[in-house]
C-alpha positions as semicolon CSV with decimal commas, in nm:
position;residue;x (nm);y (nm);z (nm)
1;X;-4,870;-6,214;6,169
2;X;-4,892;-6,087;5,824
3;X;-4,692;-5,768;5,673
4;X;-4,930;-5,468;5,644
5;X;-4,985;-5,382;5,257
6;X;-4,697;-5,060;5,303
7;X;-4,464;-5,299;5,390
8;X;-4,436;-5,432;5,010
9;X;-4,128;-5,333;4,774
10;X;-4,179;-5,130;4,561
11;X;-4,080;-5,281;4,172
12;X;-3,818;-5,039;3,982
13;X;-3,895;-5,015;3,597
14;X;-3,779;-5,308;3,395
15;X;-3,419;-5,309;3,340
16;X;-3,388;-4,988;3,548
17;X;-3,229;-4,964;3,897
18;X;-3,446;-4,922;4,217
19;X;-3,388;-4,525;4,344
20;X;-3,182;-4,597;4,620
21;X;-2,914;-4,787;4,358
22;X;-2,909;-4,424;4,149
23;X;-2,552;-4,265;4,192
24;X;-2,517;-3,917;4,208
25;X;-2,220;-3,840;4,020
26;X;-2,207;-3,471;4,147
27;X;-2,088;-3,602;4,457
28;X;-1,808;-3,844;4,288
29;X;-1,447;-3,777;4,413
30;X;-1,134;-3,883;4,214
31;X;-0,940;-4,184;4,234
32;X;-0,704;-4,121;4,564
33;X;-0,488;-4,452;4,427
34;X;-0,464;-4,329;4,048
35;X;-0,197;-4,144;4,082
36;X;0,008;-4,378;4,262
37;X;-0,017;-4,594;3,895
38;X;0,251;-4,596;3,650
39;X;0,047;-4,442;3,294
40;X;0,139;-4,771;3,125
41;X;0,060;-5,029;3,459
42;X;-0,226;-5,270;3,410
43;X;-0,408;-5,360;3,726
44;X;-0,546;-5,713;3,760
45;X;-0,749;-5,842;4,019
46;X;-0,681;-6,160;4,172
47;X;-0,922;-6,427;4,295
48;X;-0,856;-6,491;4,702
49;X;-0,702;-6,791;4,682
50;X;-0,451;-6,688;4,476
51;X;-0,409;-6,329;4,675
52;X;-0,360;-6,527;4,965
53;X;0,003;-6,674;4,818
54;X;0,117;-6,336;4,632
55;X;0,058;-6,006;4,901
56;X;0,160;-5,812;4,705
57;X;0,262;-5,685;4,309
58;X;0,644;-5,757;4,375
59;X;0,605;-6,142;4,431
60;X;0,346;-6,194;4,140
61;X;0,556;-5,972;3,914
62;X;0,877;-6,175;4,029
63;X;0,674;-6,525;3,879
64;X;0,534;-6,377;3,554
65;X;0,891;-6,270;3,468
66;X;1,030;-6,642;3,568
67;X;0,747;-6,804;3,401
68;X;0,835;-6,551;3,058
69;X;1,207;-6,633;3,042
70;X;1,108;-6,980;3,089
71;X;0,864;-6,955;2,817
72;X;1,149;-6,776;2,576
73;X;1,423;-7,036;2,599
74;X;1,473;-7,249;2,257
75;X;1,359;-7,615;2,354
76;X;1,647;-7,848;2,337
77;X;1,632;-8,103;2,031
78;X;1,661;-8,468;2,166
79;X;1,811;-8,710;1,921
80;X;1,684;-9,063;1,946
């Protein structure tokens, strides 16, 4: 069976989102997590492969501090 012609989408403008995309910000709510943020913290998101090794901010903080001192110590001059 064919669709009936009233079945069709209906195109939004170019560039322009379809109506039922629109957000209402009058009905917005703050941020419920924001506060739990330190002012100064950066939040990063993580792809899921990685997320799946490092649950949670303690463990991936834990290896960028390693991996920093690491990075900081004066490379030892070989002599040949």
């Amino acid at each position: 069976m064919k669709k009936a012609n009233g079945a069709r989408r209906k195109r939004s403008p170019a560039g322009g989102l379809a109506r039922n995309y629109r957000f209402d910000y009058g009905k917005s709510k703050p941020n419920r997590f924001a506060g739990s943020l330190a002012k100064d913290a950066v939040v990063v998101v993580l792809d899921p492969d990685v997320a799946l090794v490092f649950r949670d901010s303690r463990r991936v903080n834990s290896l960028l501090r390693a991996t920093i001192t690491a990075l900081r110590r004066p490379r030892s001059r070989r002599t040949g």
